[in-house]
Each structure stands twice: as structure tokens, then as C-alpha cells.
N, C-alpha and C positions, 0 to 999 in steps of 0.2 A: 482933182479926181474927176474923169469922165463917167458922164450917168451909163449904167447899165441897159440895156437893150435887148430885147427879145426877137428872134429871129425875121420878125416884121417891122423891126425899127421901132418900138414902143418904148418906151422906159419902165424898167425894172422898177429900178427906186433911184429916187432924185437925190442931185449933190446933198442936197440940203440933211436928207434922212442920213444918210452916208456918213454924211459929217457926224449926225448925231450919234448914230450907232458906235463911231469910235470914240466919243468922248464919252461915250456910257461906259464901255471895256475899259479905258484908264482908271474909269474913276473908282476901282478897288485897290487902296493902296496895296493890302495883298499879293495882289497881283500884277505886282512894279516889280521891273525886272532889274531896281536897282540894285547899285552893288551889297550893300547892307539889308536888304529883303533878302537878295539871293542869296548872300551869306547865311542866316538865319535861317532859312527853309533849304539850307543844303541835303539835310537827310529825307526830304519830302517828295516821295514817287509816286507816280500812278500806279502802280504793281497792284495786281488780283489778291483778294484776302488769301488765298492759296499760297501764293509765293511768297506773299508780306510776311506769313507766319511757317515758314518751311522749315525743315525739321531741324537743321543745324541752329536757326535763330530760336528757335523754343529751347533746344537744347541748353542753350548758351543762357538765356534768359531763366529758365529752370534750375539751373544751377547758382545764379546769382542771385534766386530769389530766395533759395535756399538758404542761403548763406547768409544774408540777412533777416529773414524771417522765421530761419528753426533752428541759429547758430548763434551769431554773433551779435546782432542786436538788441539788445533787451528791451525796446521801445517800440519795435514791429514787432515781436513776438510775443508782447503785451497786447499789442492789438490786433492780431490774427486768435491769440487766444479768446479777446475777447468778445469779437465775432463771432466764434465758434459757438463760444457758451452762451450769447445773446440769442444768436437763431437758433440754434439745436436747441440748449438747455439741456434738459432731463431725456427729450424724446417725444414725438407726437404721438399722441395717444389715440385708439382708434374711439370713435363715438359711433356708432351702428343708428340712422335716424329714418332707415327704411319701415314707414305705417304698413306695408304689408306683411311685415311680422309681426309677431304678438313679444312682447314686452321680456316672457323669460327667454324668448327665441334669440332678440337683438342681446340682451347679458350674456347668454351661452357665449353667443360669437363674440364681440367684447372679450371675456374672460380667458377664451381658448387664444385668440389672436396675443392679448398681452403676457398671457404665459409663454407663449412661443416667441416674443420678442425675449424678453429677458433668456432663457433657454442659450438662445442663435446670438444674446449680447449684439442684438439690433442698432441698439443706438450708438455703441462704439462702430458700429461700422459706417454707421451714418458720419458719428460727428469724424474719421479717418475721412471720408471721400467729402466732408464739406472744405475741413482744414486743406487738402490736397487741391480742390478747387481753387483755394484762393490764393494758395502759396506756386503749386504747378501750374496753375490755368486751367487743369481740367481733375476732376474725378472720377474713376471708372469703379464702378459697382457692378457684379453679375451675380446668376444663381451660381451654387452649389449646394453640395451634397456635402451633411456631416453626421455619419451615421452614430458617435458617441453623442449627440445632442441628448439631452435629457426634456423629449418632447418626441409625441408619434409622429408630428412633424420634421422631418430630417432636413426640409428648406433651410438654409443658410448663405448668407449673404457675404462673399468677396470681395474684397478693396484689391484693384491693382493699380500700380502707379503707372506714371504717363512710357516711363521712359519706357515700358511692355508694351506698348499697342505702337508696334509699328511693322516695317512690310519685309517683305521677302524681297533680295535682288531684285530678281527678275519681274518684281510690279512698280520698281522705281518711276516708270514712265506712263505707266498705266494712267490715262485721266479716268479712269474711275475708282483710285485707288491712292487715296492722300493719309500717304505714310500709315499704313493698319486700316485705315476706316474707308471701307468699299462702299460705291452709291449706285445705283441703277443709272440710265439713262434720265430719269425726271430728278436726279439729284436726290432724292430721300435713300439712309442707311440701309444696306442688305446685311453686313455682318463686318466683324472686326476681326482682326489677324491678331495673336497676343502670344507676346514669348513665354514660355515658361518660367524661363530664367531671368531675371533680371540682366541686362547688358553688361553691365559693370560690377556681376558681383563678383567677390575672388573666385568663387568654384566654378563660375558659368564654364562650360567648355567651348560654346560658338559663340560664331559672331552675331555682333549688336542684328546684322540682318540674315541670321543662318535659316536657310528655311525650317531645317530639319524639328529646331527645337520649337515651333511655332503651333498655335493650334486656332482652331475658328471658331469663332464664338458669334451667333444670331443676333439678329439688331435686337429682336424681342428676348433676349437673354442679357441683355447688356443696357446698364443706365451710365450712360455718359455726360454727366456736368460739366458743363463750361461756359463764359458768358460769349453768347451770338453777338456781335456788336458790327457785323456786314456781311452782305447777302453774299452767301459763295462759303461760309465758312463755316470748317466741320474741325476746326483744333484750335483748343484754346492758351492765351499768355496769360498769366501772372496779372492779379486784381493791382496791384503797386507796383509793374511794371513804370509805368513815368516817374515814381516816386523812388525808383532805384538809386539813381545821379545824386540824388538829394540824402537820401541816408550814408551813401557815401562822404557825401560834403560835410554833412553832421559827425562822423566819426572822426573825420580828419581833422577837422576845426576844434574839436573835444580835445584830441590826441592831442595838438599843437598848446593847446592851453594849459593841458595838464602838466607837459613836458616842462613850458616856459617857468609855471609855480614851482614845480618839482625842482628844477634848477638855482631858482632863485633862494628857495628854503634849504637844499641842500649844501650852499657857501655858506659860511658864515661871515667871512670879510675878503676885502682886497687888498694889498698893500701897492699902491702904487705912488707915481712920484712925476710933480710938474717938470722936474728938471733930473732926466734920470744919470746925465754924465758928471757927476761932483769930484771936485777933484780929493784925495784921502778918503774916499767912502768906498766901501769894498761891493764891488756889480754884484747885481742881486738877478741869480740865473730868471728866466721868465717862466712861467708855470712850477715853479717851485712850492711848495708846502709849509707851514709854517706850523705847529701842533701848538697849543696855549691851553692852560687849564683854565677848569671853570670859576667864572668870576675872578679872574686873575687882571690886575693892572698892568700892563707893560709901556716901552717906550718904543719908537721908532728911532731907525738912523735917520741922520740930518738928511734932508731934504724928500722924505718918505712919509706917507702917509695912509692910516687905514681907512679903508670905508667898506658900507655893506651893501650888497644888492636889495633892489627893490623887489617886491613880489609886486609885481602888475598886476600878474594873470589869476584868476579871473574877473577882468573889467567886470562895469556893472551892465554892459550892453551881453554879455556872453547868454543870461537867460533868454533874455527878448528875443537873438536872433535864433536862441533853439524849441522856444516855443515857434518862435513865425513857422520854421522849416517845417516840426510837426505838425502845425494845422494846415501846412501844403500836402503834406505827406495822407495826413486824415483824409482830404480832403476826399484821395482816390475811391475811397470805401464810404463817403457818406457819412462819418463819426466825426462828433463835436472835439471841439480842444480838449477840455477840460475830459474827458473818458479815456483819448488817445495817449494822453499826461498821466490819468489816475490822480488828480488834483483840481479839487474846484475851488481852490483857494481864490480870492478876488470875484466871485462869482455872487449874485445875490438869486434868490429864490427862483424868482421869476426868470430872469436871463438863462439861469442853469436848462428849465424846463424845455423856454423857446428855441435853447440850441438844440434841443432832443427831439425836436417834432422830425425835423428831416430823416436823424437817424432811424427811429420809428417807424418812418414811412416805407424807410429801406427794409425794414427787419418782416416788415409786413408781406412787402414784396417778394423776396426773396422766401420767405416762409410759403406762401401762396405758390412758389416755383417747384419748391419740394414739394408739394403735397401732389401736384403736379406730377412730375417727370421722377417723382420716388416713392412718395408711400403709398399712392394709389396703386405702382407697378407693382409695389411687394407686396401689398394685399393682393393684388391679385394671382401674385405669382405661389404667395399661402393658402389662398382658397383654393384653385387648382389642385392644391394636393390634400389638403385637408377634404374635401368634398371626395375624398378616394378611401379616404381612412372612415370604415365601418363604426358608427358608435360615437366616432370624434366629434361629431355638429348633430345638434337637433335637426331634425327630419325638418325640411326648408320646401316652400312650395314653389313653384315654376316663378323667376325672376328675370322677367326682360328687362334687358338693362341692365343688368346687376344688382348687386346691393347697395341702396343706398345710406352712404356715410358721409361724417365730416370727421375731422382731426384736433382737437384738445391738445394745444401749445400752452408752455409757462408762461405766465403773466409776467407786467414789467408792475415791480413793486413800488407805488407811490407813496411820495416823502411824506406826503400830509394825505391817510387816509381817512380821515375826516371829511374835506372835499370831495374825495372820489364818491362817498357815500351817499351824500347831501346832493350832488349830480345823478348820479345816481336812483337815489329815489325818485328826483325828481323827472327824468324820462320816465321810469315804470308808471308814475299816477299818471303820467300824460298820454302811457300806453306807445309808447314809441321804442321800447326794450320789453322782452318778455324774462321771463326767470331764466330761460334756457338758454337764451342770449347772453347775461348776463355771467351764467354759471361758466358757459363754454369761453369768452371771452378770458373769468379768472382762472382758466386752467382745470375745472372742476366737471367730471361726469356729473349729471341732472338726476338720471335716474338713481343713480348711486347718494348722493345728496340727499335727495327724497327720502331713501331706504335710510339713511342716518339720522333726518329730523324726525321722524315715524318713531322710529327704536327709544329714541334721546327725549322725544314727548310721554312716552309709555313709560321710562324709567324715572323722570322725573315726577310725573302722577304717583306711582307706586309709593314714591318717598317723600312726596309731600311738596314736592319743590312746586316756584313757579312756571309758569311757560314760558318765553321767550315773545312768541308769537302771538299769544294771548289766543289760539285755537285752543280746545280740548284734544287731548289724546282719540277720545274715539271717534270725534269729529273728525280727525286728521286719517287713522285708519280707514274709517268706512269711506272717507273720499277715495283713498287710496284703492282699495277694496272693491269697490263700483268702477273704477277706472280700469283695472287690471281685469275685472268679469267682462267687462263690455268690447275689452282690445282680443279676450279669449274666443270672444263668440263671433266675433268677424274673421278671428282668424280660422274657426271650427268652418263657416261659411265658406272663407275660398277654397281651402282642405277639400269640402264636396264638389265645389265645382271645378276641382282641377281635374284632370285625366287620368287614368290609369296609365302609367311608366310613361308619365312625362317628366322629363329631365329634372333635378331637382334643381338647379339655379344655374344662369345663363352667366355668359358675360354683358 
């Protein structure tokens, strides 16, 4: 190799680098362009996240995730199940922890928000558009209107599925227009396309791309779930997409095992024969029938003998290789063996735990997404209209910013809550958890809590019981009592110094 040269006869770069540079490029095997790498990395493109997930391959993959995971599997549908009921659970709750209200002000809100979830059956539309995420790739949540709700709030929340959000003809080519979901010039959502009709349901009258039955729906009207996982990409696969091949392989290999026992336990014998041409023995047709009663002795013709098949199937290797698959399978979602099975047999205390930290971490994750890219939206897309209805929210004073809140998730319930508590206390005297941390962590309103120790002190004084706490009842009120006068009188203070018709709360 001759050195390179710049147009005054310099050298670029020397044999020597040159050299080096190409034996740095081999040395990924990877990236061997041998015949067994190539083989291997055959399905391996550079293709844009655009075209990698284009609408026929989601299609294709949508329906095979289906069919495994909310049909035919009972092993992935164990474990999209219980994803769902891990992360959703019951339903995040709202906690109101904005100090520029006064204390009955944050409960009002509370109270009015959680009666309008239950109303709008919130969290089935949640735990619908999470399940959808992880079975479709993507879940589509929007407002509407449901004017029979039993709430002055008429907000309610929609699920549509994937195979709705996609385009009219004539925006096939459109690059700002991938399959339903329109973006501006800087790439961020302007609005979605969404059929009425389901594509393939019997009554549909158009086509999967009829414009007619189509309508528009706002990016701010519309929560779209799905995992991002490359820059460029605005539609989501299937969370157990790589884990498809493999539940396949698990069913086949099941099927063939079972068939094999089945076969073996449904003969009872063979008669067969080393020497089957005798001479005076009458030929014995081949798959012939022989009927014998039970516990009956018989004899055979000469040179004939019986025997019975073996049941093989199922070796003892059959669990091992169906647990492996499923902790490949697990693997895609972050969940230990032992959850994925619904067996922790083999398991000891400690190991069970340490498989759980991962999933945990996920659940955390993923919980912190929603509250995100969902219940913030729908809180706010309830306050919007609640702040419209006369009467409906305590009179609220100018809020920039919004209001602030957090979200009260289910707890994960520990095998030895003994531990938890002894931990526990021990951060609170260390002052490194407070009560409210604590509470909101196990799933539990603080102030609501409070209002039950207060009641539950006063009733046990009344009748003589002990405390728990070892405070007195009216020690416990009058704290309470000084705490609520003093969140009153600051709220009385901003009240004056706000404006006359200034807005009663921002976004």
C-alpha cells in the first residue's frame, strides 16, 4: 500500500498507520464477512426505524403476538397478565402535595379526581392501553365524552387499538405521515389519523385505508404508548417480539412429546415375530388388531411374540429445556424465572429476592413512565374541565405551574414483613425517610392516615383501650388542630394578596 499524499506531496498517513487501521477493522469478529457470520446476520439491515417497523411488519408481528400472548399460550399470557397487574395494580392514585393549598383544599381535589376515576372506570382503561402496549407495541389512549357517566365530569377515557391509527391512500408517501401519526418538519407529533372502524371487523364497510371512515385526532388529545428504542421512531413492536421463535419452539417440542407418550400409552402391545416366513403358520396381515380381555393369559403362534411399547416421552431433560426457553423468553420483559413459571420451587429466600431486584427496577421504571406520558395528561385533561364546572372544586388560588402532585402506586408485598419494619424504622430515627415517604411508598394517602390515627386514638381513649403510639388522644388532635389552623391562615394570606379575576389555576 502506497502512502497517501496531499496535493503538495506530503503524506497523509504512513504505511505503517494504514496497516494499522485495517487490522483494527478485522479485528471485530462481527464484522467477518465470513461465510457462517454472514449466514447468521442474514436478516441484519441498515434500514431507518421507519421502514424497519413498516406497517405490513407490525401487522404481521401484531398478530402473531396475539396469538401467543392473548390466545394460545398460557405461559405468555401468564406473563403479560402479570405485568399488567404488577405495574397497573389497582390504579395510581392521585396525592395533591401542592403547600400553596390549604389541607381541605388538596382532600377536595383528591376526593373529586378519585370519584371521577372510578365513574370513567379509569383504570380499566389504563390497565387495556398497558396490556395493548406490550402485546401490540403500542397503546392509544384519547379523550372523550361520555355524557351517561355518573360524575359532572363527562371526561372519559378511550383505548383504541393499533391496527386504527393508520393513513389515508393518498398520505402513503407522505414523509411526514408514518402510517396515522403526522410530525411537523422538527419531527415532534401534530395529530393522528384514526379509523372509526376497526379494519377487519365483519361490519367495517371500507377499506383498512378508506379515507372516508377516518377522523383526526390532536397530538394533545391522544396518549400514545410504545417503547422508543431508535431515534426516528414513532410506532411500536411487540415487548416479546424476539421471544416469538422461541414460544413457537416451546409448543412444538411440548406437542411432539405429548404425541410420543400418547402413542406409547395408547398400545397396549405388539405382536411381532424374528422370523416372520414359517412354514404351516398362517401370515398374519400387518397392522392388524388383536382384542384380549382384561388380565387374560393367551398364547402366541409359533414363532410370534408379544411385546409392549416403552413410554419414553417425557425424558427427564423435557423440564430443564422448558424452563431454559422461559427464562429466555422472561428475559425480553425483565421478570425472573421463578414469576414467569409461577413456581419457586428450588428457590431459597434469599435467591427468590435477588432475582426480584431487576424486575422491580423495571416496574419502577416503567411506573415513573406512566405517570409521565398518562396520569399527569389525564389529570390534566380533568382539571381542564372540572375548573369549568361551578361548585365542582373549592375556589383555588392563582397556580403557576400547576398543581402540584405525586401518585400513590401498590406496594410489592414482603415475605418477611418483619424485616421490612426493623429497616424501616431504622432509616426514620436516622431521619433519612419521613412518614410521608413511607406512607406514599406503601400505597397509602398520609393525610388520610393521619385522619384514621386521630379517630382510632379518640375511640380507643373513649373505651379505655391502650394507644398504640403511646401519644394521648388530645395530644394527637391538638397537633393535628395547630397544623390545619396554621396551613388555614397562610392560605387566608395568599387569598389577599391575590388579584381580583385572576385566573383560578394555570397549567
Amino acid at each position: 500500500m502506497s502512502d497517501l499524499v496531499d496535493p503538495y506531496g506530503k503524506p497523509l498517513i504512513s504505511q505503517q498507520r494504514a496497516e494499522r487501521r485495517a487490522s483494527l477493522r478485522a479485528a471485530y469478529d462481527a464484522a467477518s464477512n465470513s461465510s457462517a457470520i454472514a449466514k447468521h446476520f442474514s436478516t441484519a439491515t441498515a434500514m431507518s426505524a421507519r421502514d424497519t417497523n413498516d406497517p405490513g411488519t407490525r401487522q404481521t408481528l401484531r398478530a402473531r403476538s396475539r396469538a401467543e400472548c392473548n390466545q394460545n399460550n398460557s405461559f405468555a399470557v401468564g406473563i403479560v397478565r402479570t405485568m399488567v397487574n404488577d405495574i397497573v395494580g389497582r390504579g395510581a392514585r392521585l396525592q395533591v402535595t401542592d403547600t400553596r393549598l390549604s389541607e381541605p383544599q388538596r382532600r377536595a381535589i383528591e376526593a373529586r379526581n378519585r370519584g371521577w376515576s372510578k365513574a370513567s372506570r379509569l383504570t380499566r382503561s389504563v390497565r387495556t392501553g398497558v396490556h395493548a402496549e406490550i402485546v401490540d407495541g403500542e397503546g392509544f389512549l384519547h379523550e372523550a365524552t361520555n355524557q351517561r357517566q355518573a360524575d359532572d365530569v363527562k371526561l372519559a377515557i378511550a383505548v383504541t387499538e393499533a391496527d386504527q391509527i393508520t393513513t389515508s391512500i393518498t398520505g402513503i408517501d407522505d414523509e411526514h405521515n408514518i402510517d396515522g401519526v403526522h410530525i411537523d418538519d422538527a419531527g415532534y407529533v401534530t395529530h393522528y389519523e384514526r379509523l372509526r372502524h376497526h379494519p377487519f371487523d365483519s361490519y367495517s364497510t371500507t377499506a383498512p385505508a378508506g379515507g372516508d371512515d377516518t377522523e383526526t385526532i390532536d397530538a394533545d388529545q391522544m396518549i400514545h404508548l410504545y417503547r422508543c428504542e431508535r431515534p426516528g421512531q414513532y410506532r411500536g413492536v411487540p415487548a416479546m417480539v424476539a421471544a416469538l421463535p422461541l414460544f413457537a419452539l416451546l409448543r412444538r417440542y411440548t406437542l411432539a412429546v405429548t404425541l410420543c407418550a400418547e402413542s406409547a400409552a395408547r398400545h397396549h402391545g405388539v405382536i411381532y415375530s424374528d422370523h416372520p416366513s414359517l412354514d404351516g403358520i398362517d401370515p398374519i396381515d400387518a397392522m392388524d388388531e388383536i382384542e384380549l380381555e382384561l388380565g387374560q393369559f393367551t398364547t402366541m403362534p409359533e414363532g410370534w411374540k408379544i411385546g409392549q411399547l416403552k413410554a419414553e416421552q417425557p425424558v427427564q431433560v423435557y423440564q430443564m429445556f422448558r424452563d431454559a426457553i422461559l427464562t429466555e423468553i422472561a428475559r425480553c420483559v425483565s421478570m425472573p424465572k421463578n414469576k414467569a413459571l409461577g413456581d419457586s420451587g428450588g428457590y431459597n429466600y434469599a435467591s427468590g429476592m435477588l432475582d426480584f431486584q431487576t424486575y422491580f427496577a423495571m416496574i419502577g421504571v416503567e411506573r415513573d413512565r406512566y405517570e409521565i406520558e398518562l396520569y399527569d395528561r389525564v389529570f390534566q385533561w380533568w382539571l381542564d374541565e372540572a375548573l369549568l364546572i361551578p361548585g365542582y372544586l373549592p375556589e383555588l388560588p392563582a397556580l403557576p405551574g400547576g398543581i402540584e402532585h405525586t401518585w400513590i402506586w401498590d406496594e410489592f408485598k414482603h415475605v418477611d414483613p418483619t424485616k421490612v419494619a426493623n429497616s424501616t424504622e431504622t432509616l426514620w430515627h436516622l431521619g433519612l425517610i419521613t412518614d410521608a415517604d413511607y406512607l406514599i411508598s406503601a400505597g397509602k394517602d398520609p393525610e388520610e392516615h393521619y385522619a384514621k390515627i386521630a379517630a382510632q386514638n379518640k375511640r380507643r381513649a373513649k373505651i379505655g383501650m391502650p394507644l398504640p403510639s403511646g401519644a394521648t388522644p388530645i395530644e394527637s388532635l391538638d397537633r393535628r388542630a395547630k397544623q390545619a389552623a396554621a396551613e388555614k391562615d397562610e392560605a387566608d394570606a395568599d387569598k389577599q394578596d391575590a388579584k381580583p379575576g385572576k385566573e383560578a389555576a394555570t397549567r
